[in-house]
N, C-alpha and C positions, 0 to 999 in steps of 0.2 A: 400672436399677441402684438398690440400697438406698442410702441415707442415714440417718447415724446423729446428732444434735444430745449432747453432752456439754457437763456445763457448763465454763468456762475452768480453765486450767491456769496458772501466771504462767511465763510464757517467762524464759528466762536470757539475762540480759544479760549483754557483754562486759564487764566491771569493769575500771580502773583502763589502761586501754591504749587505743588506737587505734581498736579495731575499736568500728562504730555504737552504739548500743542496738538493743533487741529490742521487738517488741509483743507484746501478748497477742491473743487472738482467741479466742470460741465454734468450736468446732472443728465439723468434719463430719467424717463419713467417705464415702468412696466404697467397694463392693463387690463381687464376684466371686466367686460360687460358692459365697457367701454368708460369706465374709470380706469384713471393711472394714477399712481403718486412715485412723488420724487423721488430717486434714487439718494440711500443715505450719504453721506460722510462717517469717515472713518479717523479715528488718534493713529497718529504715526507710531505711537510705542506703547508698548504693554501695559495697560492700566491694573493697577493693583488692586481688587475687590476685596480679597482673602477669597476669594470661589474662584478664578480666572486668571492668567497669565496672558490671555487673544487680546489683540488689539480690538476696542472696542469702538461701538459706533456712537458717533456728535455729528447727525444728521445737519441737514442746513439749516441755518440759523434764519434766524426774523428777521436779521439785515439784509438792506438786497442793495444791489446796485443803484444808482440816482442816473435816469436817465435825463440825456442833455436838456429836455423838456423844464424839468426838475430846477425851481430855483428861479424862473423866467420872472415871478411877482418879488422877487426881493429889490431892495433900494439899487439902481444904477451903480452909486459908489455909498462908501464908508471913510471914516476918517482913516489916515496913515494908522495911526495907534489909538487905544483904548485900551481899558484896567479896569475891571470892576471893582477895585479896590476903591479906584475914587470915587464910585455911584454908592458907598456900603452893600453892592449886592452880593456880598459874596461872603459865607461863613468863615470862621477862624480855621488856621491852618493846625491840624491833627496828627500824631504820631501813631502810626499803625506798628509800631515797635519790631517785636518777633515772629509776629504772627500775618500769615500771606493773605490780609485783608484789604490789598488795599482798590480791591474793585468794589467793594462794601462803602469804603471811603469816600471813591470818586461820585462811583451814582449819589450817596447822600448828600456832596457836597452840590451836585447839583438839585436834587430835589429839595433842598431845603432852602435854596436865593428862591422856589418859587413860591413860599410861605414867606419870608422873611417880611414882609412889608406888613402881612396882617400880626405875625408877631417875631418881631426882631430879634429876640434871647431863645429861638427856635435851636437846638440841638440835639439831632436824632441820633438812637445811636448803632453804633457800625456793628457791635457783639449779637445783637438779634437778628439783623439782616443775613449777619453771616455765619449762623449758626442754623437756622431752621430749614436752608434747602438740604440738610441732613440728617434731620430729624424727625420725628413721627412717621403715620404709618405708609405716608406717600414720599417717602423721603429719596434722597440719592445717597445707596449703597456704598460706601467706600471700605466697610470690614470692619468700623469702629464705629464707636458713641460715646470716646472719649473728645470732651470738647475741650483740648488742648492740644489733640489730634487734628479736632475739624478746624480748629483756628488757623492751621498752619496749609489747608489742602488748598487755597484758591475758590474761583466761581469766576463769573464770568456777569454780564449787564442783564441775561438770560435769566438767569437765578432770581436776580432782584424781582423782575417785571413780573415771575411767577409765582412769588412769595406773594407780592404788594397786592398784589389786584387781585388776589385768594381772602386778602383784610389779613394777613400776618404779618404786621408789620406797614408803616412803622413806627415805630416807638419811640416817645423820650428819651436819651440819654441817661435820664435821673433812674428812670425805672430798672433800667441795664446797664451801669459804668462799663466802660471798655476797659478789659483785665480784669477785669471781678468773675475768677474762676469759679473762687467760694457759691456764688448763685447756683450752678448747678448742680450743688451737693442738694439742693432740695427740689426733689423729684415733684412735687405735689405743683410748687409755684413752678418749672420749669412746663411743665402741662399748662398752667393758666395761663401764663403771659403768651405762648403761643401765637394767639387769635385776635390778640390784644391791637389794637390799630387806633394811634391819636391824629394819624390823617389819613386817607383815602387813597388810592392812586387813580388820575383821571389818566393820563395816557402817558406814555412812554413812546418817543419818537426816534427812531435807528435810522441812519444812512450808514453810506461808504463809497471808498473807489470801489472803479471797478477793476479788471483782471489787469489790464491796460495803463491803468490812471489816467484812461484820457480825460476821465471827467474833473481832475482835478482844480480848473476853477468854478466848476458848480459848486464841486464841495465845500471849496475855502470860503466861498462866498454864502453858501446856507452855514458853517460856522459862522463866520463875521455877523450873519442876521441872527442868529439864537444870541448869540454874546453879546450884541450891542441891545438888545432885546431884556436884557437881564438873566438869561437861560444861561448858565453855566455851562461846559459839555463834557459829558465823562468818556474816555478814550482810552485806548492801549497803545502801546509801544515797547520797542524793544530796548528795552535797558541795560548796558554794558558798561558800568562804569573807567570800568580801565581801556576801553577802545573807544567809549562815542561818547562820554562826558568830559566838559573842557570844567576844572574845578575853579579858574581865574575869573571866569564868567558865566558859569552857573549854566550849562548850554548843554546840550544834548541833539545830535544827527546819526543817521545810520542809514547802511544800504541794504540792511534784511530786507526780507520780504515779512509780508506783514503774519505768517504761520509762526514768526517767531518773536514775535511778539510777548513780553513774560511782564508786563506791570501795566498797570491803571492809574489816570490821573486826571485833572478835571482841568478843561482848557477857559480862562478867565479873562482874556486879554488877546493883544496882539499889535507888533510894532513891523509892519509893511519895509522898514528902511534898518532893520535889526540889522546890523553888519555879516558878512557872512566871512568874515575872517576873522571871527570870537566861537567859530564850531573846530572842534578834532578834525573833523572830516568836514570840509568844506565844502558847503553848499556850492550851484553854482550860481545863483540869486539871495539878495538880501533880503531881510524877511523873515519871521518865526513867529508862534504862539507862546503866550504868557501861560504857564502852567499852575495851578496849587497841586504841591505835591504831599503823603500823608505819613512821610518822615520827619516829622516837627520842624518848626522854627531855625533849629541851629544848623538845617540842611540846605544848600542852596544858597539864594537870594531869601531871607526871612522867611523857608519855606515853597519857594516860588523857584522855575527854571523857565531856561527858552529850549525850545522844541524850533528844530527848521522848517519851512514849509513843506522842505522836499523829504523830509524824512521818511521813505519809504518803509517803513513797516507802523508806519501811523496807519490806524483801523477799529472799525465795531464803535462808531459814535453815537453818543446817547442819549437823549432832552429828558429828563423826568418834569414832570408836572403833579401837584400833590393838590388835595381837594380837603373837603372838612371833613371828617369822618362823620358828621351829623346830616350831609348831604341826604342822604338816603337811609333809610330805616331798615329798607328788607333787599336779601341777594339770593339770586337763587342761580347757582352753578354746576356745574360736575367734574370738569376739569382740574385735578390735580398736579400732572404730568407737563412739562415744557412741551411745547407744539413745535418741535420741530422738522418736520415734514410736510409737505403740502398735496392736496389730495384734485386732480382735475377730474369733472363728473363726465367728460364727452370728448370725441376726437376733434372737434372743429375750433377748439378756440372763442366759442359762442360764449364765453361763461360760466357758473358752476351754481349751482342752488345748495343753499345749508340749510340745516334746523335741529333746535334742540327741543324735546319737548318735555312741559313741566308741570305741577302740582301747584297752586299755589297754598302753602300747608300757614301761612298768615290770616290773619283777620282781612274784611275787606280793603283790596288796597288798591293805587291808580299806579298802574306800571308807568316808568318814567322814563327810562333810558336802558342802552344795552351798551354792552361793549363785548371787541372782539379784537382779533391782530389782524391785520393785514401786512401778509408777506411781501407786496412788492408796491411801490409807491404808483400813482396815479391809478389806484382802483376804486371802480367806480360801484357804488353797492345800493341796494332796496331793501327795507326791512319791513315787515311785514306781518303781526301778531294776528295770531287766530283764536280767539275764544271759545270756550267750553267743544272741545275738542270731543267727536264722536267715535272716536277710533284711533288710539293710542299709536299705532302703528300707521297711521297717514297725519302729519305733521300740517295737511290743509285741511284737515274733515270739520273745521268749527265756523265760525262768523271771522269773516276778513276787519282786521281796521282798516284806518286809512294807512297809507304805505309814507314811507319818509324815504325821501331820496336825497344821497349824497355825494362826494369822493373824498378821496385822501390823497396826499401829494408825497407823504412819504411814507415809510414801514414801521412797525411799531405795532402796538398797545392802544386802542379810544375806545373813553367812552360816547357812546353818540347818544345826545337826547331823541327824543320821540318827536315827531311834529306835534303830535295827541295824545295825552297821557289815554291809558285803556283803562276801564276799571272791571278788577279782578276780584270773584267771592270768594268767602275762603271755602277749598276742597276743590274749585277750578281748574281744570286739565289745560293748561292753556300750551303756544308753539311760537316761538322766535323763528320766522324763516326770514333766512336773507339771500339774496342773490348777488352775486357778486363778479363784476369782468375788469379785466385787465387787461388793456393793448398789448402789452409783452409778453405776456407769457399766460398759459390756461392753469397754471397751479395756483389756484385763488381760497382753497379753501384749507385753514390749519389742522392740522390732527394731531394729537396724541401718536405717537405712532414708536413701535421697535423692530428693526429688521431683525431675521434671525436664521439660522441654518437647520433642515432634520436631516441631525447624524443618520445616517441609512446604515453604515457598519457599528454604530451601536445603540438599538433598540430601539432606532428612530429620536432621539433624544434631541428635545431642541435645545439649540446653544445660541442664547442671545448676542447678537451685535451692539446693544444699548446702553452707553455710558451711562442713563441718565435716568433709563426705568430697567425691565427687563421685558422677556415675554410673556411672564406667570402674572407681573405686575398689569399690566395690559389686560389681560386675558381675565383676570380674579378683579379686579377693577372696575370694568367697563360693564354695562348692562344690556341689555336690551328696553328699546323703547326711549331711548335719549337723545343718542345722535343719529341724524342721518343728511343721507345726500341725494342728489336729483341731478338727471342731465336738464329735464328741462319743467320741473315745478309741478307737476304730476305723477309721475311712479319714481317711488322712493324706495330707497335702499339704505338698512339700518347699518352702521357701521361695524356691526354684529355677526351680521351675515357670513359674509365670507374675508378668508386675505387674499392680500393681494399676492400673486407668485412672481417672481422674475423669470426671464425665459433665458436660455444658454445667452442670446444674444446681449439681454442687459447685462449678464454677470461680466461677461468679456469687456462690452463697454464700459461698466463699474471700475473691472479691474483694470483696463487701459489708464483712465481719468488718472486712479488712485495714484498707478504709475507714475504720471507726469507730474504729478502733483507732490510726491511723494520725494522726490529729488531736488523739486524747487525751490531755488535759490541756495544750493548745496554749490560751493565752489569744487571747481574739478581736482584740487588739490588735497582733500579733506576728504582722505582715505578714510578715517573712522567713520563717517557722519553718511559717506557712499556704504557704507559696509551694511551701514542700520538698516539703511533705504532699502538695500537689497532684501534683505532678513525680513523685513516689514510687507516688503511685496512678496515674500513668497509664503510667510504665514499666510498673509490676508488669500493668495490663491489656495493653500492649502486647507482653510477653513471652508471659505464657499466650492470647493470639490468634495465638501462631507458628502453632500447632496442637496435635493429640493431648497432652492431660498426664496424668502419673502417678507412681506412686512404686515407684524401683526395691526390692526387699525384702533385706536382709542376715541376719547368722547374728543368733540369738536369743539375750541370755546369760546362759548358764547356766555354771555351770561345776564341777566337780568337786574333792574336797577328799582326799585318804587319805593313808595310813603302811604302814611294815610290816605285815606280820600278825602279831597278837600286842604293837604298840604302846600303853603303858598312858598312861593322861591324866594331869594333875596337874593340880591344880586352880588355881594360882599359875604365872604366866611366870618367868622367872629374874630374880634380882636382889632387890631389896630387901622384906624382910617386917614388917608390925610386932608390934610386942611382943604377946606372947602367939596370936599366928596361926601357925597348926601346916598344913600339908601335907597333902593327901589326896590318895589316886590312885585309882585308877578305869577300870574296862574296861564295855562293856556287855553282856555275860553274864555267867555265874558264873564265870568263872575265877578260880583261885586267883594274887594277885600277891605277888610275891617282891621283895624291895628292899633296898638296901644303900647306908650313910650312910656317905661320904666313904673307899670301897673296901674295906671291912669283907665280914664274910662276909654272903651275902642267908639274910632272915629273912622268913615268911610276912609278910604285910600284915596289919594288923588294926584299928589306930586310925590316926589324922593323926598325921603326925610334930611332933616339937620343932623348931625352928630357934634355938640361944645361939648360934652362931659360923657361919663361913662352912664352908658346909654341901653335899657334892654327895649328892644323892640319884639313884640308880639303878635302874627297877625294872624287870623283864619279866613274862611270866607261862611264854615256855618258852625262854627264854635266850639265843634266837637273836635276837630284836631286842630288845636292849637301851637304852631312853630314860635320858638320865641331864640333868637340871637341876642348876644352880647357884643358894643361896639365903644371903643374909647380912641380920642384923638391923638393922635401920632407925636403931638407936643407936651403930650400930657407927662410929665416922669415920677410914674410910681415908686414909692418904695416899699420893700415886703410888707406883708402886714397890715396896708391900707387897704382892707379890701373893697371897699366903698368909695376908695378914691377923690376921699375930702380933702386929703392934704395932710393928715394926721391918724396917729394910730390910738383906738380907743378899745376899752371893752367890747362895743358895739362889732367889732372887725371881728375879734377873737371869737364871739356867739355867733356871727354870720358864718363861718367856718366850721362850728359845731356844728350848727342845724344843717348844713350842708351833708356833713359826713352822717347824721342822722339819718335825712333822707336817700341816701347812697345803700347804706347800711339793712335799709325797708325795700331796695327794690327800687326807688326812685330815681330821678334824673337829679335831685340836690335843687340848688337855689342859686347858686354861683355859675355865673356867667362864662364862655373860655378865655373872654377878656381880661378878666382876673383872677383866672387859675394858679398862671404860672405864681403872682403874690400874693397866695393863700397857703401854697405850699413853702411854710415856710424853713421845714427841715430838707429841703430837697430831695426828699426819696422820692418823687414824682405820684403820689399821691395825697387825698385831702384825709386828716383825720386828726384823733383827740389832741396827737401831741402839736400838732401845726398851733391848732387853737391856744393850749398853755405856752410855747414861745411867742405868742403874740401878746397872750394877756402876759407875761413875765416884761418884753419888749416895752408894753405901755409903763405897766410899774417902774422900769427903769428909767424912761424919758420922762417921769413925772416925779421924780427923785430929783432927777439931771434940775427939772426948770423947778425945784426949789433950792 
């Protein structure tokens, strides 16, 4: 069997919860018909399921190294310091209380500065995020489904990117209070709000050091560009209050390695000339990050610390990006499971071809965009739809589009639009292929994946290695006729097919890496912590000497993105614009678009629109699917109630709100704009309906009391 040597990837750790840390390891691959995939990652300590006491496996994560490459288009310099505090980009600071959420915190607090401008009083909330990677039927196992339990287990930036871009999440605040246990005494609504999603996720973007840190000012320097950018950055670090927190100035350094890493928190700032004589453990340069941390206000700086530059166990960085949940209409995926493992189709390094293929079980629609991960930054990909597909089992058997060429600079989460939207009938077999290479390394394509051991001394019995799924989960999951893979874009191999096996020589490599990884950063005086290491390595030998190991293979993900046919773009989500930014729509052919401001008659398109007042714009190109946004000026200050946005609250607000909840109530999309949702809802339970209407119309009675 081939072996393939990649350099390391930093594994994700559990953050802020129960479950171990993770190591890192040089990875291998094992092969088969001249596919390999990655050798997993292992938890140094026994994870609890209620089925299992083995260390389990938290293969490599979707962070990957930033090669020196990496970073080359950012600004020369930056200023000494910056704070998003003084651009308002940046949400209120949040108390994660009791419960070990606070990577739930971080990601949100970044994914929400990148809504904040279309609407400002955006608050999503952390109890959904961080409750559903443990729930339902593709959920991660931990022995409970008590969520007073899952509040307290941690997650990781992993979690979130696999909930979000599934549409679970994420959600108002209003809909979920954080600490409102009471909600899950009702079984019925904890099933519907599920699925529930008030924004989209367009992509989620990972770096990191590397094993080294050599690349340390690429990194600081792709932070300083997402932060001065308005991107917030969610991050972990290892938090020891009584060793690497100074409480006189609110500072935080340390010389862990980044496996130990145990909290989340989102980087907002940063002062180049920070003194480096206000740390415990002094830096040997001036210099640190502004952090929001998600212990409230009375912690810190108003919530806020400094982090050193050199803080070595800073790692697992994370850009969220959020989109309008109205972007797109129809999704069509299969992927439930984190991809953590990556799958190479061929010995050479040439490349890997993927493909999912699908059904389109919608009305006619114009596929738009796709999204997928991309494990290692500067990969270069082709996508490629094939229509009415004559063979379910060959992912090219239909009519080619045109192909969209791209790259990516770093790892993460995108969605990528289409160069040409496709149009799809409904009952269409249609095929996502994409091909995809990478200078660094040939693991280019993500999988679902669990490694696992058959006990040969007891009845062949497999024993899962996988934190995160299992191998029953895999196996009873995955289909035939969904994923597959190509060395070279003509014979195809269903991910179905066979596993992959490791040969003596990977498990020995496996278990060398695990070894050295496994002691790392373990001072030589810290007899407990040596004792574990050893206990740890000789479980994990003793479990792969059960017998045969290998890695069972899941769906690949890909997923698809379209609308009606004939749906036109805007170039603005709904909600808030500012002054002087005007509207543009947009098809990708020539078609002519038609558009109509706040139900006026429709006028050819021809320049970006005006936006003075609270504004709906409507536009098609043949009238049958009609998009219509909602857009009000950034100077404009609502108050509840108005939902019409005249400046006063009348009857007329109060019936706008009903006929809303009317048509909501029929199956409709309503009448109410998203630019005036959030002050329509005027009970704040993050929905429209009877009672919003009667505080509105009670609200008017009383200012019309007041002005007599």
């Amino acid at each position: 069997m081939n072996k393939k040597i990649i350099s390391a990837v930093v594994s994700a750790a559990i953050i802020c919860g129960a479950v171990p840390m993770t190591v890192n390891a040089e990875e291998t691959g094992t092969s088969v018909g001249g596919a390999s995939v990655s050798l997993p990652r292992f938890s140094t300590n026994a994870f609890q399921n209620g089925q299992s006491e083995t260390p389990m496996q938290i293969p490599s994560a979707s962070t990957a190294e930033i090669p020196r490459s990496v970073g080359r288009s950012a600004r020369s310099s930056y200023p000494s310091s910056f704070d998003l505090r003084e651009t308002g980009g940046i949400t209120s600071v949040k108390d994660q209380g009791e419960y070990g959420t606070c990577w739930a915190h971080a990601a949100i607090a970044s994914a929400e500065a990148s809504v904040m401008r279309s609407n400002p009083l955006v608050d999503l909330s952390e109890f959904h995020t961080a409750f559903y990677p443990y729930y339902g039927n593709y959920k991660i196992d931990i022995g409970t489904e008590n969520p007073d339990d899952i509040f307290k287990f941690g997650g990781n930036y992993n979690f979130v990117t696999n909930i979000w871009s599934q549409g679970i999440g994420p959600i108002s605040e209003k809909k979920l209070r954080y600490g409102n246990l009471e909600f899950f005494d009702n079984q019925s609504r904890v099933d519907e709000i599920q699925y529930e999603s008030d924004y989209r996720l367009k992509e989620s973007r990972t770096f990191d050091f590397d094993w080294e840190r050599s690349n340390a000012d690429v990194v600081n320097e792709l932070v300083k560009r997402y932060v001065s950018d308005g991107k917030p950055i969610d991050v972990s670090y290892y938090s020891n209050p009584e060793l690497c927190y100074n409480y006189d100035f609110c500072t935080s350094n340390s010389t862990k390695r980044p496996r130990f890493s145990n909290h989340s928190v989102t980087i907002i700032g940063w002062d180049d000339n920070y003194p480096a004589e206000n740390f415990n453990i002094k830096p040997s340069q001036n210099g640190a990050w502004l952090i929001k941390n998600s212990w409230g206000e009375d912690f810190g700086n108003e919530g806020t610390m400094w982090i050193s530059y050199e803080d070595e166990s800073l790692h697992e960085f994370a850009v969220y990006e959020l989109d309008d949940s109205d972007e797109y209409m129809y999704m069509d995926y299969y992927d439930k499971f984190m991809p953590m493992q990556s799958l190479a189709s061929n010995d050479e390094g040439n490349g890997s071809y993927m493909a999912n293929v699908f059904t389109n079980d919608e009305f006619a629609m114009q596929l738009e965009a796709i999204s997928m991960y991309i494990q290692n930054p500067d990969t270069e990909y082709e996508i490629t739809i094939y229509k009415n597909l004559q063979d379910l089992s060959n992912p090219i058997s239909g009519t080619p589009s045109s192909t969209t060429y791209g790259s990516v600079d770093s790892s993460g989460y995108f969605t990528i639009e289409l160069d040409e939207n496709v149009i799809l009938e409904h009952g269409e077999d249609y095929s996502v292929v994409v091909y995809a290479y990478n200078p660094y390394t040939p693991y280019v394509i993500p999988i679902e994946a669990c490694s696992y051991v058959i006990d040969e001394s007891n009845n062949n019995d497999i024993v899962s290695l996988g934190a995160y799924t299992d191998y029953y989960d895999i196996k009873n999951k995955t289909k035939s006729y969904e994923s597959f893979y190509s060395e070279n874009g003509s014979e195809w191999f269903d991910v179905m097919s066979e596993d992959l096996m490791y040969s003596d020589e990977d498990v020995e490599n496996m278990l060398n890496a695990y070894e050295t990884e496994v002691y790392d950063g373990i001072d030589s005086d810290d007899t407990e912590a040596l004792e574990e290491a050893e206990n740890s390595v000789d479980v994990m030998r003793m479990l792969l000497s059960l017998g045969p190991s290998g890695v069972a293979i899941g769906n690949i993900p890909i997923k698809t993105f379209g609308n009606p046919v004939g749906a036109v773009d805007f170039s603005h989500m709904s909600g808030c614009v500012g002054m002087g930014e005007k509207i543009s729509l947009s098809v990708k052919d020539d078609s002519d678009i038609y558009y109509s401001v706040n139900g006026g008659e429709f006028q050819l398109y021809s320049e970006p629109i005006s936006v003075n007042e609270l504004t709906y714009i409507s536009a098609a190109v043949d009238f049958e699917n009609v998009v219509t946004r909602s857009y009000i000026p950034d100077d404009v200050q609502l108050e509840y109630g108005d939902i019409d946005a005249d400046g006063t609250i009348t009857p007329y607000d109060a019936s706008m709100v009903l006929t809303h909840y009317s048509c909501l109530a029929t199956g409709d999309k309503g009448v109410l704009g998203k630019a005036v949702l959030e002050y329509a809802d005027y009970d704040g339970n993050g929905y429209i309906d009877p009672q919003d209407s009667s505080m509105i119309l009670s609200r008017y009675a009383e200012l019309a009391t007041e002005a007599e």
